[in-house]
BALOBA-1460 file (C-alpha; in Angstrom, 3 decimals):
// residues 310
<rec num="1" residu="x" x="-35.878" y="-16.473" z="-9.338"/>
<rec num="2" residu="x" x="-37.115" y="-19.090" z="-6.985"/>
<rec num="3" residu="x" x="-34.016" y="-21.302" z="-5.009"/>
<rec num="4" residu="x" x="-35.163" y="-24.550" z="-4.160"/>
<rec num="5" residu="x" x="-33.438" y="-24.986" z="-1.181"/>
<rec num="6" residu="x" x="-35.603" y="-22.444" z="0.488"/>
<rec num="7" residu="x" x="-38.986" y="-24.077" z="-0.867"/>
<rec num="8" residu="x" x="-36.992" y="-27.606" z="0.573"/>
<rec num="9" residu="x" x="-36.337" y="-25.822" z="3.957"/>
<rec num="10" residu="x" x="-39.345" y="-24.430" z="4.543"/>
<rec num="11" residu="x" x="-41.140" y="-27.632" z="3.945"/>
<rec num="12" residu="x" x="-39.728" y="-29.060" z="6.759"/>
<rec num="13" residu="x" x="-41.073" y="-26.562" z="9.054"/>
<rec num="14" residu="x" x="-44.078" y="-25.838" z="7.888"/>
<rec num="15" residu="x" x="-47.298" y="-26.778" z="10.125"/>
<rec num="16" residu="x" x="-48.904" y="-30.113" z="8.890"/>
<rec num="17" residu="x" x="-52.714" y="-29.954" z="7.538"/>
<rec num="18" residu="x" x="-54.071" y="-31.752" z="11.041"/>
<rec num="19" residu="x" x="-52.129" y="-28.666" z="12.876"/>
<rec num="20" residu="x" x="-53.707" y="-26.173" z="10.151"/>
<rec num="21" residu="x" x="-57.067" y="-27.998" z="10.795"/>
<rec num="22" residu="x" x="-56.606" y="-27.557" z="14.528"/>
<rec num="23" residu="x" x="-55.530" y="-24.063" z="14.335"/>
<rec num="24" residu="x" x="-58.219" y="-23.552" z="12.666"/>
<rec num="25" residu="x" x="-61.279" y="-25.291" z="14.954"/>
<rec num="26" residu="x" x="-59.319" y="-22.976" z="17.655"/>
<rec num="27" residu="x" x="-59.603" y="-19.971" z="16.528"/>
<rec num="28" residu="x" x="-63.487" y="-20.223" z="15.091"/>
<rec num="29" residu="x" x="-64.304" y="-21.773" z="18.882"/>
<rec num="30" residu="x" x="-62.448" y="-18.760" z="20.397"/>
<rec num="31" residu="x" x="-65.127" y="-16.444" z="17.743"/>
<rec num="32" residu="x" x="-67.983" y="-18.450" z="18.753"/>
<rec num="33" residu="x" x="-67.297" y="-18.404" z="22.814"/>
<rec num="34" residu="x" x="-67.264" y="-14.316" z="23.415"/>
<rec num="35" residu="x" x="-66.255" y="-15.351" z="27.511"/>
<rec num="36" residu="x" x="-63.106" y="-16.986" z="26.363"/>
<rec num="37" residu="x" x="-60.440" y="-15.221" z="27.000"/>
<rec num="38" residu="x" x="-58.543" y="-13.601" z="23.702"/>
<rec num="39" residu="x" x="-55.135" y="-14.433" z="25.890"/>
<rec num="40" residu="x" x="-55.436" y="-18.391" z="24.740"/>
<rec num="41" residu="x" x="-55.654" y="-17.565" z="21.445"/>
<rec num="42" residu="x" x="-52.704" y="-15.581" z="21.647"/>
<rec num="43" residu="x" x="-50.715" y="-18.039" z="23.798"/>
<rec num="44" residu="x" x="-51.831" y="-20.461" z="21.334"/>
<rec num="45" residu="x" x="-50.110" y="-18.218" z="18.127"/>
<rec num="46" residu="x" x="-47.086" y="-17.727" z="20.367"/>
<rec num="47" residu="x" x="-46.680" y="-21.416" z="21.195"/>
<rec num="48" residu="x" x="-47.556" y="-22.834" z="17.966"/>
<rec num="49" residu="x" x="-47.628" y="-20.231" z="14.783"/>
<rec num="50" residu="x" x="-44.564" y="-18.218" z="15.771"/>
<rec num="51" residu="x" x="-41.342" y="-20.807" z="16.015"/>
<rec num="52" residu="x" x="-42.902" y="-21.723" z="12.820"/>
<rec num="53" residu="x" x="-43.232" y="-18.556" z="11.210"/>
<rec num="54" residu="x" x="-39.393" y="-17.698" z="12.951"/>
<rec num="55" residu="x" x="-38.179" y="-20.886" z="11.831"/>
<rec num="56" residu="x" x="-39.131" y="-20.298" z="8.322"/>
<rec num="57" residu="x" x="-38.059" y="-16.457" z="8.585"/>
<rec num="58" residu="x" x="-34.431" y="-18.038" z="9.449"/>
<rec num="59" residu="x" x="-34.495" y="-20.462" z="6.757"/>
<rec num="60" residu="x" x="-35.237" y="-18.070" z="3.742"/>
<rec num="61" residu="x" x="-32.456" y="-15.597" z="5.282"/>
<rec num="62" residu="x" x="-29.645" y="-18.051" z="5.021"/>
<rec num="63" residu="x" x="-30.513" y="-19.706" z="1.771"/>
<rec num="64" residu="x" x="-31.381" y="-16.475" z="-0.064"/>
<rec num="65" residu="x" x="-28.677" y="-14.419" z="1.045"/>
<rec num="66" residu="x" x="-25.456" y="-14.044" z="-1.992"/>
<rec num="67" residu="x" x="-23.058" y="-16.842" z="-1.541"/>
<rec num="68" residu="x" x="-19.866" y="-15.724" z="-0.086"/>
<rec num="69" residu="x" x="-16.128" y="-17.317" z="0.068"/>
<rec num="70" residu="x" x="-15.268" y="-18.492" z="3.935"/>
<rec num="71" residu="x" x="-12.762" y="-16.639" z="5.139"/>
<rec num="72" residu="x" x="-9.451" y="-18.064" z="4.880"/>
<rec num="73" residu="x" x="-10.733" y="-19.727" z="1.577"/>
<rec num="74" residu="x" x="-8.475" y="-20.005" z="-1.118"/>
<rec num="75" residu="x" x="-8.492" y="-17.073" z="-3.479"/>
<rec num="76" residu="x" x="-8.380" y="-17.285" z="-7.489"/>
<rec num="77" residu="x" x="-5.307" y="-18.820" z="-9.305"/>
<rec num="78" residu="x" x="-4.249" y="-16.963" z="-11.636"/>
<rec num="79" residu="x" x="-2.638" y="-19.315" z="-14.004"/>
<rec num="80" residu="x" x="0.303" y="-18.843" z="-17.162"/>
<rec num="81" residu="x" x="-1.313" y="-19.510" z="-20.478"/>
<rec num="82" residu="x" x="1.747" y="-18.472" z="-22.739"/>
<rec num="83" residu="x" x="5.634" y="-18.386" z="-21.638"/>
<rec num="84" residu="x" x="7.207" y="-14.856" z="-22.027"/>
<rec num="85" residu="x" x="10.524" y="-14.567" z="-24.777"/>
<rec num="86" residu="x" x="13.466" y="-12.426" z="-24.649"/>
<rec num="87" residu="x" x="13.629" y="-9.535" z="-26.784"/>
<rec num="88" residu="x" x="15.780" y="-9.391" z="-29.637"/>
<rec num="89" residu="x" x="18.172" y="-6.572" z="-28.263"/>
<rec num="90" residu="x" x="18.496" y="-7.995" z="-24.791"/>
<rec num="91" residu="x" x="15.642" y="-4.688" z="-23.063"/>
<rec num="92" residu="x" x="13.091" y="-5.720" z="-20.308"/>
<rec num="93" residu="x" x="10.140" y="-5.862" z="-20.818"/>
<rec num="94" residu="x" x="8.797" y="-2.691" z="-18.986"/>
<rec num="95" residu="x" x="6.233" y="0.246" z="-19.047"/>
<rec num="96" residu="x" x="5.651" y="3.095" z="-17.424"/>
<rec num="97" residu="x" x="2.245" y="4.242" z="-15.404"/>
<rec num="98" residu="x" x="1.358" y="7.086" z="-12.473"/>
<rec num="99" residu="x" x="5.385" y="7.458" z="-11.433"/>
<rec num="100" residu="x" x="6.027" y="3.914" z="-11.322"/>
<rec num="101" residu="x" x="8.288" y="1.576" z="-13.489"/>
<rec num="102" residu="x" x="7.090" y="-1.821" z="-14.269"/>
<rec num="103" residu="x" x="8.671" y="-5.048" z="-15.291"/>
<rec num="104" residu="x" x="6.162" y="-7.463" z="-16.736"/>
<rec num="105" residu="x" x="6.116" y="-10.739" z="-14.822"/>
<rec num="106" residu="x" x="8.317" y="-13.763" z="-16.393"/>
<rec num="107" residu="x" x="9.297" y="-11.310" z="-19.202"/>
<rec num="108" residu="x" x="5.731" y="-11.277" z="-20.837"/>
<rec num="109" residu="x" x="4.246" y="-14.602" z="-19.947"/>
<rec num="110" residu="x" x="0.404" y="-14.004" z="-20.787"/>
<rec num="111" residu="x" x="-1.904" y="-14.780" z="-17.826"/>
<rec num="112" residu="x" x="-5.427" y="-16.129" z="-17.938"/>
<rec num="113" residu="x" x="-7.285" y="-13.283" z="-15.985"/>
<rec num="114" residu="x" x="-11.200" y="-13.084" z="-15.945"/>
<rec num="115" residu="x" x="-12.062" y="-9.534" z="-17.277"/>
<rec num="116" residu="x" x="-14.944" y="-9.440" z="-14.161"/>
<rec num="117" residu="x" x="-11.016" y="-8.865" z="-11.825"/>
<rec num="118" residu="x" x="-10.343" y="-5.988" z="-13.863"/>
<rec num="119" residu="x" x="-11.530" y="-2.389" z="-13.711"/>
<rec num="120" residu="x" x="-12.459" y="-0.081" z="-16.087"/>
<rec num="121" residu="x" x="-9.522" y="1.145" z="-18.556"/>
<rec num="122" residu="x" x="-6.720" y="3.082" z="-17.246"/>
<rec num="123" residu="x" x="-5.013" y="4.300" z="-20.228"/>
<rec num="124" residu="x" x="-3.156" y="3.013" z="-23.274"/>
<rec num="125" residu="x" x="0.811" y="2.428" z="-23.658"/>
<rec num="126" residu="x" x="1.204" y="4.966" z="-25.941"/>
<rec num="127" residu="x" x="5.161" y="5.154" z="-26.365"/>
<rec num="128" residu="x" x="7.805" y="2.986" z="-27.612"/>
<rec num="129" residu="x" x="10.395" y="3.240" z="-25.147"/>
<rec num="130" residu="x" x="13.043" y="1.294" z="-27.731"/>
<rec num="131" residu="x" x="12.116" y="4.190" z="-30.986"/>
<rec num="132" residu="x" x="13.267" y="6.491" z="-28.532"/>
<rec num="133" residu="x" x="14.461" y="6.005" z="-24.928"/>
<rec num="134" residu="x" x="15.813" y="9.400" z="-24.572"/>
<rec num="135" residu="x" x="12.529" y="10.605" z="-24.823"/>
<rec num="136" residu="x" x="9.997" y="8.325" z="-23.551"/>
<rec num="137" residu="x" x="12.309" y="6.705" z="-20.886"/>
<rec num="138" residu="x" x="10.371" y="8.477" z="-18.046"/>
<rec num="139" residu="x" x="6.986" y="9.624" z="-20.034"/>
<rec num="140" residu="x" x="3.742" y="8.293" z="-18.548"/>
<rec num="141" residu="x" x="2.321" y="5.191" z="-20.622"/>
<rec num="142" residu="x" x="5.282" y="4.366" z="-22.255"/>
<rec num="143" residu="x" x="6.513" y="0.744" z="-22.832"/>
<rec num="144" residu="x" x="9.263" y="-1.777" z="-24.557"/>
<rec num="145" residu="x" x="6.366" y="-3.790" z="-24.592"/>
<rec num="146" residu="x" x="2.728" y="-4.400" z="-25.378"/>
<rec num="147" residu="x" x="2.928" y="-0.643" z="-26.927"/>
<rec num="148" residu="x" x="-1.242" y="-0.691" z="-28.106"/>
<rec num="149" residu="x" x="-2.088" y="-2.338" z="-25.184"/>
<rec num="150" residu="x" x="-4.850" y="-1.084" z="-22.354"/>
<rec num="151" residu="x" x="-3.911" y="-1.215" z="-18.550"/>
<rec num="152" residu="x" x="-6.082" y="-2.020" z="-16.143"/>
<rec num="153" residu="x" x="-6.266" y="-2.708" z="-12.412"/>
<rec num="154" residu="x" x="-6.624" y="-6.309" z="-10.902"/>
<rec num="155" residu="x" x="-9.126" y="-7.128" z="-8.127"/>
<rec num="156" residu="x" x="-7.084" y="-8.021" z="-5.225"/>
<rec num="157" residu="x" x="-4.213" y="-5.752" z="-6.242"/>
<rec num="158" residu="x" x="-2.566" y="-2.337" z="-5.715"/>
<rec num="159" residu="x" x="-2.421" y="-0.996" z="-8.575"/>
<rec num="160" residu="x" x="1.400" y="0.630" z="-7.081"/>
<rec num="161" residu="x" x="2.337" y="-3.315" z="-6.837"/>
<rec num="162" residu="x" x="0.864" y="-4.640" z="-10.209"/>
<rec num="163" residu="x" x="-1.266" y="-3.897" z="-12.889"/>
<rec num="164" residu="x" x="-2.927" y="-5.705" z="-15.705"/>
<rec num="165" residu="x" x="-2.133" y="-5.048" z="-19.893"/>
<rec num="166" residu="x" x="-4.260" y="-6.608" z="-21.854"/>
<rec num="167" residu="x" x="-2.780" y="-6.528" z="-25.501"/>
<rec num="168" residu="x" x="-3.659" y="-8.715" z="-28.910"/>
<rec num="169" residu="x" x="-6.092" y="-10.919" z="-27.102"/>
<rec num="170" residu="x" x="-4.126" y="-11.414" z="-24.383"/>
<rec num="171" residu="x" x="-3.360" y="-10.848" z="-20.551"/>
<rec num="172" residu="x" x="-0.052" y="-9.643" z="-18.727"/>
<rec num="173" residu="x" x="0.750" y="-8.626" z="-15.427"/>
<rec num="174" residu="x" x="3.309" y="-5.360" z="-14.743"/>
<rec num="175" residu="x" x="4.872" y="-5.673" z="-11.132"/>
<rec num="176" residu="x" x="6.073" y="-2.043" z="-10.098"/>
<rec num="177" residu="x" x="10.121" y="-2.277" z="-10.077"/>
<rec num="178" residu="x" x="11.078" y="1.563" z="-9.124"/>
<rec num="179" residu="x" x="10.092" y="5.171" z="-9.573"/>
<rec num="180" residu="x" x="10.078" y="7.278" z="-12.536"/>
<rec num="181" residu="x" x="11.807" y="10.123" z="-10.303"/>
<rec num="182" residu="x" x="14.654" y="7.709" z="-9.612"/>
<rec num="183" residu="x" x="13.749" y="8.209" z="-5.972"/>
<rec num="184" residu="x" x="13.877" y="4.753" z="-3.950"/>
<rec num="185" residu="x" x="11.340" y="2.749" z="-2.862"/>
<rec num="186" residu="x" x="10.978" y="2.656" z="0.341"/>
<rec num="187" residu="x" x="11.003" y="-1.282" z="1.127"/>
<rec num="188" residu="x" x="8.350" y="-1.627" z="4.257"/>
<rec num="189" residu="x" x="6.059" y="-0.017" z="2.309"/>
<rec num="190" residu="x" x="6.414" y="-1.394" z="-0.845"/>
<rec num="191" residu="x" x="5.989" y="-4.796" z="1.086"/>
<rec num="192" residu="x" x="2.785" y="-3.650" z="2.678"/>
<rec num="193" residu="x" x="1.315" y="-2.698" z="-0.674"/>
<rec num="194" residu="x" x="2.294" y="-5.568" z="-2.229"/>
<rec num="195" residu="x" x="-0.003" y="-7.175" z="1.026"/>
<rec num="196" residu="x" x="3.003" y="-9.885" z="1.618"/>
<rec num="197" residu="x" x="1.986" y="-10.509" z="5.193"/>
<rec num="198" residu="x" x="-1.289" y="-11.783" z="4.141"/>
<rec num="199" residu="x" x="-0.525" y="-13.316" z="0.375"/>
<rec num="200" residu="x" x="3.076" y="-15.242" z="0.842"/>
<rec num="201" residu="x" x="2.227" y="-18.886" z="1.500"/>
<rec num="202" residu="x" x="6.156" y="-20.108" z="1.765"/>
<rec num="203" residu="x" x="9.713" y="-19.116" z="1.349"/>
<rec num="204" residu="x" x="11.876" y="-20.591" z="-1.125"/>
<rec num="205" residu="x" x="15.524" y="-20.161" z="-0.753"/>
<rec num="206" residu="x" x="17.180" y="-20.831" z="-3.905"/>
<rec num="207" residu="x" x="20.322" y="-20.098" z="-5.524"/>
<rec num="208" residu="x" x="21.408" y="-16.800" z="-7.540"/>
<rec num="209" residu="x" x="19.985" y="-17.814" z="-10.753"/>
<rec num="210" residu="x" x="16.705" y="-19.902" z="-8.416"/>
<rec num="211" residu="x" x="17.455" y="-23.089" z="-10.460"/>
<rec num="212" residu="x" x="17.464" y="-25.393" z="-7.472"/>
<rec num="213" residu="x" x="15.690" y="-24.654" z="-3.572"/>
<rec num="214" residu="x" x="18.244" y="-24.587" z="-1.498"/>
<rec num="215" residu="x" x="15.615" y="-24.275" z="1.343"/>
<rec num="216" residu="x" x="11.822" y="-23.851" z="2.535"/>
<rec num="217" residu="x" x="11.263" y="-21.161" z="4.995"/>
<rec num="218" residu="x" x="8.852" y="-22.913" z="8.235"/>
<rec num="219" residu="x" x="5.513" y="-21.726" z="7.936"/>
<rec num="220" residu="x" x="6.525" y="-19.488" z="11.700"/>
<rec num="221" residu="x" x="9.456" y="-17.842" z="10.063"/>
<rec num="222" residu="x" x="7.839" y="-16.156" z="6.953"/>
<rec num="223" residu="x" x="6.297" y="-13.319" z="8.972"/>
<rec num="224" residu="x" x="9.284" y="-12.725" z="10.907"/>
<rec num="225" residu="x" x="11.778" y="-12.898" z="7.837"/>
<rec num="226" residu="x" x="9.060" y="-10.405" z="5.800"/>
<rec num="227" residu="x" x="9.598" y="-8.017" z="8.999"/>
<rec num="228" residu="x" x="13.038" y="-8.328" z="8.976"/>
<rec num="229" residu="x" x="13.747" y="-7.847" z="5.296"/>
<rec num="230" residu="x" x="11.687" y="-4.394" z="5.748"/>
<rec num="231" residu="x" x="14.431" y="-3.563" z="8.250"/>
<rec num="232" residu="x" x="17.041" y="-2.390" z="4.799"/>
<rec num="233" residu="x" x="17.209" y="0.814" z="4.092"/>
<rec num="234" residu="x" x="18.444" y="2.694" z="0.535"/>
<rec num="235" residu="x" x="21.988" y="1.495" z="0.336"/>
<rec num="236" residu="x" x="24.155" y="4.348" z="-1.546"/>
<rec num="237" residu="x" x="26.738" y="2.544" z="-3.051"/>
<rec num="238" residu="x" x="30.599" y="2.934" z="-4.126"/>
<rec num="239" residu="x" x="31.802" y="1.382" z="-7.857"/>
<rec num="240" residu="x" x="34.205" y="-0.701" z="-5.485"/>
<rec num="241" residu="x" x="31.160" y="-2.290" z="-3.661"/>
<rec num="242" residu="x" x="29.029" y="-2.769" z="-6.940"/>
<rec num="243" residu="x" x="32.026" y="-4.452" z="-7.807"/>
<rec num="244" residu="x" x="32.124" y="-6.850" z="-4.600"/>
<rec num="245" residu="x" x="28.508" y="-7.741" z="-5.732"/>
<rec num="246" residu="x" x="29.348" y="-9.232" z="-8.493"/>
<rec num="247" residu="x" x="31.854" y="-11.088" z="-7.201"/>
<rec num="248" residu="x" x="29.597" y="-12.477" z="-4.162"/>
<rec num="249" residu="x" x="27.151" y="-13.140" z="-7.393"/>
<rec num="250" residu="x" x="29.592" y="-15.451" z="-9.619"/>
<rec num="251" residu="x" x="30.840" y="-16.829" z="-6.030"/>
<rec num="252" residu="x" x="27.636" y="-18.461" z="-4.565"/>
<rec num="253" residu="x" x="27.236" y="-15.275" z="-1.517"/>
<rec num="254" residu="x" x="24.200" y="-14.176" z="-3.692"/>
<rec num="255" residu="x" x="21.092" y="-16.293" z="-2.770"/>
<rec num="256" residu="x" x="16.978" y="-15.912" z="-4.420"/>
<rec num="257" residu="x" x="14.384" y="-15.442" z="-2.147"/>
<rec num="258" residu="x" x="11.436" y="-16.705" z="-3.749"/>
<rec num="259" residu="x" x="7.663" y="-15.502" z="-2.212"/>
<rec num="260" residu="x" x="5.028" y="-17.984" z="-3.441"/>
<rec num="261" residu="x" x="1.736" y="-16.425" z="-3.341"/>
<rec num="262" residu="x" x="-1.700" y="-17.653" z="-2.779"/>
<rec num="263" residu="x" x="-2.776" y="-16.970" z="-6.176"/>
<rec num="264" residu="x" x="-0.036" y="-19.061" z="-7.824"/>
<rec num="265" residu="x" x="2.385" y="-15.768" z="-8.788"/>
<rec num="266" residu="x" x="5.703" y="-15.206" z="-7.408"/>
<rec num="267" residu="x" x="7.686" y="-12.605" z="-5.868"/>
<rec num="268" residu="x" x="11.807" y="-12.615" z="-6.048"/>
<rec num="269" residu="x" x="14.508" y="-10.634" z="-4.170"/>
<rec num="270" residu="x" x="18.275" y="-11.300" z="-3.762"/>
<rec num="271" residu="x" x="20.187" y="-11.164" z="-0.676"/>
<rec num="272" residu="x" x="23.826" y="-11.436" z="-0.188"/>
<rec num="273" residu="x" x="23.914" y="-11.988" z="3.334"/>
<rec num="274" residu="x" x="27.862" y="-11.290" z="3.794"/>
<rec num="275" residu="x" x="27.590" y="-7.819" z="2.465"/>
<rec num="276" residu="x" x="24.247" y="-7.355" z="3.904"/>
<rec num="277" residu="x" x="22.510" y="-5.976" z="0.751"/>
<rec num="278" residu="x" x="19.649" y="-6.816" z="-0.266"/>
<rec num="279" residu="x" x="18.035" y="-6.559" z="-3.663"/>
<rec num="280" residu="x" x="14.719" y="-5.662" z="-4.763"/>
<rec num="281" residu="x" x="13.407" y="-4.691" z="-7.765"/>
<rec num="282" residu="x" x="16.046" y="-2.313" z="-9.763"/>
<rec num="283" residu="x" x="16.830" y="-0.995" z="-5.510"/>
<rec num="284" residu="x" x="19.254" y="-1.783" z="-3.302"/>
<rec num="285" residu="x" x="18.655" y="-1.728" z="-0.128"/>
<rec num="286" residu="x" x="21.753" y="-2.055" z="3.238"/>
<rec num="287" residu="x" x="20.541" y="-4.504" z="6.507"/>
<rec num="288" residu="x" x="21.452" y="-1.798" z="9.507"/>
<rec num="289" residu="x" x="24.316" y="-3.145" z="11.513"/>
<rec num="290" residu="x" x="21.851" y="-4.058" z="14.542"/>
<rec num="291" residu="x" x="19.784" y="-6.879" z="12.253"/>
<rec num="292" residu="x" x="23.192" y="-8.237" z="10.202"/>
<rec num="293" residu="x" x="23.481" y="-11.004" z="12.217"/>
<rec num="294" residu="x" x="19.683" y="-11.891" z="12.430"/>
<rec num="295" residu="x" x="19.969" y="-11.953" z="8.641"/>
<rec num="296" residu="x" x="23.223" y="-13.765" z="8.034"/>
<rec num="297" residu="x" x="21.447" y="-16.318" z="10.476"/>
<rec num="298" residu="x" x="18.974" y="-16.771" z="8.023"/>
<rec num="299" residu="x" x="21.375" y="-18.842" z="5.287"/>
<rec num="300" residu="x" x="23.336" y="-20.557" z="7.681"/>
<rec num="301" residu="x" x="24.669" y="-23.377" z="6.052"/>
<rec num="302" residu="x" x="23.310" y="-22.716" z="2.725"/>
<rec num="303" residu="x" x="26.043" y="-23.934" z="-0.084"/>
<rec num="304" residu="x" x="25.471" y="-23.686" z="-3.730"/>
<rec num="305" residu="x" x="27.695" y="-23.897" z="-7.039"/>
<rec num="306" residu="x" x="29.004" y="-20.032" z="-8.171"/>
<rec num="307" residu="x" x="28.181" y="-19.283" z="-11.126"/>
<rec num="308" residu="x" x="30.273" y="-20.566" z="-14.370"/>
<rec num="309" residu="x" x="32.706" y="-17.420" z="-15.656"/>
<rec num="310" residu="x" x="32.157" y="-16.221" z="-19.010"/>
């Protein structure tokens, strides 16, 4: 197919029809006159016919190469077409793929995702977790949701951070919440799969249930707090001190850490910086005693209204 900027660029380099004409008279002299010396006609091509030739060579490699993003460009927004709904016995909205547990994103919200960012079919979510949890709890493929629907992988992501279920017409995103084992996921890793260094654009501090931002990290502090939070480690904990996490929850110690990705998604975590615990996904993880007070640092002076009691 013929681009018209290269047929534009190229016509302003071209040689005019006087320089043709002259070219031309040169080179038939040159034929005529055996004693003159091939070396002018040559010097002649270099001086005249080359840059021109070059010129035009330059032209029709930058206009005809593929278009590209510039780096640093903004990447694809993936945008919420349909808000998720609880389900009528109170279970997540999960499935189950390649050891991994998955919570689907705003408990089921459809997505608009182009099918040219997925890849070819996975598999189908074959089980109904809720006919029989006993059972398909842990099997590969098996769901409380979307059960019929085909999983695919999303350009951009790891599939071990989220994956795509397309299901009735439409599009939903699984984020990976734990392992299938029961073993823990190890939290610097799970933040360099989820590629948080290069996708979180800000911080939000918010409250335990992130109704209101009680703060917005500084654009030099997000790497640092990302590195930091990879500091926890599994956290194997007593009744008593499940019990001190609620309290710290219905008390206002329990704040939402909110990661706001470039392509419009979230990413949420709690932190209860007086215990030093930190929770992510359905883990939770202890800040070593060397990085407590780096931590607690972090929510200095953060106040917010404890929860009503029920």
């Amino acid at each position: 197919m013929r681009d018209d900027r290269i047929v534009r660029a190229y016509e302003q380099v071209k040689p005019s029809p006087s320089a043709k004409r002259e070219m031309l008279d040169r080179i038939l002299a040159a034929r005529e006159e055996p004693s003159r010396p091939i070396s002018r006609i040559n010097a002649m091509f270099y001086r005249r016919v080359l840059p021109v030739a070059c010129a035009a060579a330059v032209l029709l490699c930058v206009f005809a190469l593929p278009e590209r993003s510039a780096p640093g460009s903004s990447p694809v927004v993936i945008q919420q077409t349909a808000p998720g709904a609880d389900s009528p016995n109170g279970m997540r909205k999960m499935m189950n793929f390649d050891g991994f547990r998955y919570a689907f994103l705003e408990n089921g919200a459809a997505y608009d995702l182009e099918p040219d960012r997925l890849s070819q079919p996975l598999g189908t979510l074959d089980y109904d977790i809720q006919a029989n949890p006993q059972v398909y709890g842990s099997a590969e493929y098996a769901a409380s949701f979307a059960v019929g629907g085909t999983v695919y992988e999303i350009d951009g992501y790891d599939p071990a951070f989220r994956l795509a279920v397309e299901w009735e017409g439409q599009y939903y995103i699984a984020q990976c919440v734990d392992t299938l084992d029961d073993s823990t996921l190890d939290l610097g890793s799970y933040f360099d799969t989820a590629g948080f260094q290069d996708t979180v654009d800000r911080i939000e501090i918010c409250d335990h249930a992130g109704r209101a931002v009680l703060r917005e990290m500084d654009e030099a502090d997000i790497s640092p707090l990302l590195t930091l939070l990879t500091r926890a480690v599994q956290a194997e904990l007593t009744d008593e001190e499940y019990q001190e996490i609620a309290r710290a929850q219905r008390s206002g110690g329990s704040y939402q850490l909110v990661f706001r990705l470039a392509d419009g998604t979230s990413y949420s975590l709690y932190v209860i910086p007086a215990l030093s615990i930190v929770a992510a996904g359905d883990n939770r993880y202890r800040m070593p005693e060397k990085y407590q007070q780096e931590l607690s640092e972090v929510f200095n002076g953060l106040q917010q209204v404890p929860l009503p009691m029920e």
